[in-house]
N, C-alpha and C positions, 0 to 999 in steps of 0.2 A: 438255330439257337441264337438269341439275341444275349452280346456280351455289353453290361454297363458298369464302367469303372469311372471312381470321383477326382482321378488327377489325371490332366486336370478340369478343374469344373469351368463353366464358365462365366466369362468375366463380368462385371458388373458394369452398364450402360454404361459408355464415354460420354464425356461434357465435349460439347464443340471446340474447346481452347485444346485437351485432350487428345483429340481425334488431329487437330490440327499440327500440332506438336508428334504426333504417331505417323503422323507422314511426312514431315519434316525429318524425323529419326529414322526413316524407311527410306528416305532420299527423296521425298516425292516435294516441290513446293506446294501451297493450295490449289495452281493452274492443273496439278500432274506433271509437269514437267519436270524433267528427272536432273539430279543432282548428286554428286560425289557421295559414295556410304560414309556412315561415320568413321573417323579416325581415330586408331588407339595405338598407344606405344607397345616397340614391340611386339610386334604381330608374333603368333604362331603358325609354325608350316607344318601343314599335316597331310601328306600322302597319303591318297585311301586305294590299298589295292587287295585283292581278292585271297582270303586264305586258302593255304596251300588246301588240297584232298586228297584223298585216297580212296575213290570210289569208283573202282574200275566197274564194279559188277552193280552199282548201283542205280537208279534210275536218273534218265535226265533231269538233271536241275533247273528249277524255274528261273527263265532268266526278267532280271529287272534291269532296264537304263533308268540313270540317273543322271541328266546332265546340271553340271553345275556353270557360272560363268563368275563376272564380277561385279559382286557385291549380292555373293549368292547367300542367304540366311546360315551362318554355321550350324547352328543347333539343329536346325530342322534337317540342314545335311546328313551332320553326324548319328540323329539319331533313329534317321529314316536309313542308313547305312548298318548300322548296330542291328539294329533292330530285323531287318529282312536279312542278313546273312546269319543274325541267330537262327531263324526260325528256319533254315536248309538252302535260302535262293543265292543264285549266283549274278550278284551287284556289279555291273559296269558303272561305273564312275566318268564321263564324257565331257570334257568342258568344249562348249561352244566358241570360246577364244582360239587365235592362233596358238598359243602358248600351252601347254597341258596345266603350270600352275597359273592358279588364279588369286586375288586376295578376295576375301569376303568381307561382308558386309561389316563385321565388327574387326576390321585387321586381320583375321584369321586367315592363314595361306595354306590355299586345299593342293593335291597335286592330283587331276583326274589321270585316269587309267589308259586312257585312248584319245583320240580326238572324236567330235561326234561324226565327222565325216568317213571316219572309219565304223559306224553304228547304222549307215544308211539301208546295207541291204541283209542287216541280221533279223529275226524277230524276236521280238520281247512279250513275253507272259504279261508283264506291266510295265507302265512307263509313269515315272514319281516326281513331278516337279517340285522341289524346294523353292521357298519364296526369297524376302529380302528386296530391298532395290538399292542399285539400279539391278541385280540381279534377273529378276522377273524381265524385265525390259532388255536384257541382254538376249533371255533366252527368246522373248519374241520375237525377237529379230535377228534370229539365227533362222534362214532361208532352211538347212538343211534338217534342224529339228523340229519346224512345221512340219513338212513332208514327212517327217516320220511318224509324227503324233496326229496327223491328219489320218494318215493309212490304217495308226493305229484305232482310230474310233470308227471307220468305213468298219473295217473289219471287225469291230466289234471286241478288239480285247479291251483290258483294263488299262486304266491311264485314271491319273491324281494331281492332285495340286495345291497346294496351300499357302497361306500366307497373302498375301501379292498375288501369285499368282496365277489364283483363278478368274480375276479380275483383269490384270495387267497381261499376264499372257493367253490364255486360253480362250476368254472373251473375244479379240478382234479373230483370233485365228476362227471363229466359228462353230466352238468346242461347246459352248454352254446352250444352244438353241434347245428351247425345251426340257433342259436339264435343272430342276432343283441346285443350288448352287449356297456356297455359304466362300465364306474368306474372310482376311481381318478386318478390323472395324473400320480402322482409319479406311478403308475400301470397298467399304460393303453398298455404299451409297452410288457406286458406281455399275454395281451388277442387275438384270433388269429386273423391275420390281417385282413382278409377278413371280418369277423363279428365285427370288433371295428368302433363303431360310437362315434365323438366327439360330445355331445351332455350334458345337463344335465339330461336330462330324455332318457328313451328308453323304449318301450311297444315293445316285440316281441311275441305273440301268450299271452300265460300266467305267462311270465316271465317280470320282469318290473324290469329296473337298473336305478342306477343314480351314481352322480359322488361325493359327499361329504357333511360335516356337512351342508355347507349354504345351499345347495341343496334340502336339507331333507324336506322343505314345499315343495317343488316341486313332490319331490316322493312322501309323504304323501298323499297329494294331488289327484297323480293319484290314487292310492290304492285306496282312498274314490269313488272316480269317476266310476273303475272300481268295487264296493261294494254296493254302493248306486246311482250310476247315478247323472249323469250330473248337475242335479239342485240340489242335497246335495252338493257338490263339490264345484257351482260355490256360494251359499250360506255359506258352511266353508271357501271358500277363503278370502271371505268378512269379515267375523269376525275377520280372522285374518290379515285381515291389506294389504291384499296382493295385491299388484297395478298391475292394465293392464297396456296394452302396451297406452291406452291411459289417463293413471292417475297416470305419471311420477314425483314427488318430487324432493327437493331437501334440503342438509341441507340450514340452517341458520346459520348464527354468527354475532353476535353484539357486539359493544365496546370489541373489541378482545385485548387478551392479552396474556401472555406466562402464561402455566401452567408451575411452579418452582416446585418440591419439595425436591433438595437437593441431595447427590451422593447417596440418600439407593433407593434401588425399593420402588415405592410408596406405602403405607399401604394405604389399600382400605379398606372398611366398608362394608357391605351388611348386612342391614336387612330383619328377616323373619320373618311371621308370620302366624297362621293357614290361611289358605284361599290365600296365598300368587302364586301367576304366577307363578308356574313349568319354565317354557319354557325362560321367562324373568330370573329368578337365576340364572337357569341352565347355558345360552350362556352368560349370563354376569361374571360369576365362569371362567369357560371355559377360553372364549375368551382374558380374560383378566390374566388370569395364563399362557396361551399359550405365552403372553408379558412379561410376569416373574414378575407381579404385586404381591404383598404380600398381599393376597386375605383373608379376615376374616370375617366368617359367626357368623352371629347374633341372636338367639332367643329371642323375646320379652315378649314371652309367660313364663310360669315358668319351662318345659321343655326344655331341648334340641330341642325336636321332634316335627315337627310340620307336620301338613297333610294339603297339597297344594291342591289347585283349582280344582285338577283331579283326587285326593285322592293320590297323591304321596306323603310320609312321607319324610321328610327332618331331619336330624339331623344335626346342627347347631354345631361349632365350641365349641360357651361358650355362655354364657347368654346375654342380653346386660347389664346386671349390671355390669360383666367382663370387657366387650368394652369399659368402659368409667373412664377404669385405665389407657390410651394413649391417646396420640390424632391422629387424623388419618388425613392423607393427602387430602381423599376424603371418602365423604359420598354420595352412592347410593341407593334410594328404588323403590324396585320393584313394581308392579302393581298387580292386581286382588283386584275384588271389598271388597272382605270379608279383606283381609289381608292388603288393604292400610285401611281400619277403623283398624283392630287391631293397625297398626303401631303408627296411628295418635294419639291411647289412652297412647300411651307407654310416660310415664315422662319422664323416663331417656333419650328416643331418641328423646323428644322435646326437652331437654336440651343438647344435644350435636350438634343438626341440627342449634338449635342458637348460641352455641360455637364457632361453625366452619362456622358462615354468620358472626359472631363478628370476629373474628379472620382471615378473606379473605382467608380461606380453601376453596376447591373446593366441591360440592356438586351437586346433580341432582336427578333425580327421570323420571320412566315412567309410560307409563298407566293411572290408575286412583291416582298411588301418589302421582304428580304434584299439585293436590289440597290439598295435606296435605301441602305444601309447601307454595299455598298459603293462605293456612289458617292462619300458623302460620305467617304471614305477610312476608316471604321469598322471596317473587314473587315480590316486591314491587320498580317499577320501572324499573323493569326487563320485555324482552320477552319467552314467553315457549310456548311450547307446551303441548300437552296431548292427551289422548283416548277418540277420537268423541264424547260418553256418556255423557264424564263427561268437554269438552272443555269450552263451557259457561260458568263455575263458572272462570274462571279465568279471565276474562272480559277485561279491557283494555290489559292487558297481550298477550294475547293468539294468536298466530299465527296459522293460518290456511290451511295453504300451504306447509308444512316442515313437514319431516319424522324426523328428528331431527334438534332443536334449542339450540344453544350457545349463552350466553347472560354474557360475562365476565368467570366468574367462577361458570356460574349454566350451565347445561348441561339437557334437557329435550327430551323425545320421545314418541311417539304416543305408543310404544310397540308392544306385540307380534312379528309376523315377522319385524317389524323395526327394532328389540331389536340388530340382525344384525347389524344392519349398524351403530345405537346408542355405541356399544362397538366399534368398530372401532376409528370411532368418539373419543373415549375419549383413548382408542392406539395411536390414531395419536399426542392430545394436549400433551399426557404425556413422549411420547416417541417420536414423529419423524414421516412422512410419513414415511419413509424408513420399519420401522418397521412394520408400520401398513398394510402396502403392501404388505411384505413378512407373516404376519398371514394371510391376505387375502388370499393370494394363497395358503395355506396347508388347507384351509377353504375351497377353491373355489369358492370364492365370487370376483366380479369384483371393486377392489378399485378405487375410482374415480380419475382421472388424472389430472381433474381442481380441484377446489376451492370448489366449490357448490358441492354438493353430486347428 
């Protein structure tokens, strides 16, 4: 069964200044020659380690290596990590560094699970390279995950790569001979002619590429498909949000107005809390530092640390006791069932979510936090959206049709895979199409040319 889902599509042709500028932001100069990832305040530390089980009597789990190094693609990490431990595999997380943590490509601090040299004589169902640079370049020249990724294609399992990476690493190692190939733009001109398909996805025998961050539910995707068959697949797609070709969306906006906030980059909010969306923090971090947003992570909890949805540890900027020594231009909270109840318990961030609705600051929320908003009467008069689950509670409210809803100054989203187009969305009101156009394209995501999304 062949599965074709529209987020995300793909991108529209780069202009050379573009592409040039996409590897400049990828670390690459125009020689290829590798350069520092980009820098962003406040990084985030995120440990990814393997959720607990209880399946003595159940079958072996498919095991997947993932190594990561630095200046390894966050998103594509976190979401190629989400995403195969939803669908039942058991995700080793490996950094090729001396070090287990690493910083990522956008500040992001990942903490892998093993070193890869403790990875050499296991085997893996598949092996998923995430891109990014110098990332990509970290991992090619990691001596002991050639050797394993070399064995792994003798032998014939599965092995993946995206971004950068099919290009920068799997290319010299000898991976791509004969193999249909695709990767990002800014690096497409690098893979050999004959075998480059412009494509998001690419299945060649048992090598499977794709072309960048938005991408990444798409590769995910097939990995699942090609691990568990067609109905886990078309079943995780579902979950996460992901529309066919015949359950096209579009944003909303009501009573529209200019997001202002002044000549500083905007101070953005984000809270966390145990149980909170991985996938939703992560591209909304990301996406929105990529726009040069003055990004500040929140713990609601009494730690820093908190362990997300998929057992991915988050360490958090400052407390939110901290966060409510400024005021912030915009407040956004993330989804997942466990972590929109902690949020909703949190005093201090009831009292700053009414702050900034007193005050005609911007605010929004996905997933299932839409309801904490309108609990606390936030929603009132206003349209939103939310995550099917949990859509009814918000009753006259609630918009049915829209991947994302603009209602003035609240900003709402269905999440997971929307969570895409939802941060765009708020790159565009706060900065410009202009901008949000050019994130899109180092993204690979197709920004929309009309109005509607």
């Amino acid at each position: 069964m062949s599965l074709l889902f529209l987020l995300p599509q793909p991108s529209t042709r780069l202009s050379p200044a573009t592409v040039a500028s996409t590897r400049s932001a990828l670390g690459l100069k125009p020689s290829a020659s590798i350069a520092p990832p980009r820098s962003t305040p406040k990084p985030l530390t995120i440990s990814i380690s393997p959720p607990a089980t209880d399946s003595a009597n159940a079958a072996p789990q498919k095991k997947v290596l993932l190594p990561i190094g630095f200046g390894t693609e966050e998103m594509e990490a976190a979401i190629l990590i989400h995403v195969l431990r939803h669908a039942g595999a058991h995700v080793t997380v490996a950094s090729v560094e001396p070090q287990l943590q690493i910083e990522a490509a956008g500040g992001t601090k990942l903490v892998a699970d093993t070193s890869i040299s403790e990875c050499s004589d296991q085997i893996f169902d598949l092996i998923a390279l995430p891109g990014g640079m110098p990332g990509s370049a970290r991992l090619r020249d990691c001596d002991v995950l050639r050797k394993i990724t070399c064995k792994q294609a003798e032998e014939r399992r599965l092995y993946g790569a995206i971004c950068a990476a099919p290009a920068v690493t799997l290319l010299p190692w000898g991976l791509l001979k004969r193999k249909k190939t695709t990767c990002h733009p800014a690096f497409f001109g690098d893979l050999p002619t004959f075998w480059a398909v412009k494509s998001n996805i690419q299945v060649s025998g048992e090598l499977t590429t794709s072309r960048g961050p938005a991408t990444t539910y798409q590769f995910a995707l097939s990995l699942v498909q090609q691990l568990f068959g067609d109905s886990v697949a078309k079943e995780l797609a579902e979950s996460l949000l992901m529309r066919t070709a015949d359950d096209n969306r579009v944003k909303k906006e009501f009573n529209e107005v200019e997001w202002t906030v002044g000549n500083h980059p905007p101070k953005i909010l984000i809270p966390i809390a145990h149980g909170s969306e991985e996938i939703e923090a992560v591209t909304l971090i990301d996406i929105l530092r990529r726009a040069k947003a003055n990004v500040k992570v929140a713990s609601v909890e009494k730690t820093l640390e908190i362990s997300a949805s998929q057992g991915t540890k988050i360490v958090a900027d400052v407390l939110i006791s901290d966060a409510q020594e400024s005021a912030h231009d915009m407040i956004i909270l993330p989804g997942g069932i466990a972590g929109a109840q902690k949020l909703s318990k949190s005093r201090i961030l009831k009292k700053l979510l009414k702050e900034q609705s007193s005050a005609g600051r911007i605010y929004g929320a996905v997933c299932s936090s839409p309801a904490i908003l309108h609990k606390q009467g936030l929603l009132k008069d206003k349209k939103a959206t939310a995550h099917p689950s949990v859509l009814d509670k918000l009753k006259e409210e609630a918009i049915k049709d829209a991947d994302v809803v603009i209602d003035g100054k609240l900003i709402t989203s269905e999440g997971l895979a929307t969570v895409t187009a939802f941060s765009l969305a708020i790159v565009s009101k706060l900065f410009g199409a202009g901008r949000a156009r050019s994130v899109a394209e180092g993204l690979v995501f197709e920004f929309p040319r009309k109005k509607s999304m």
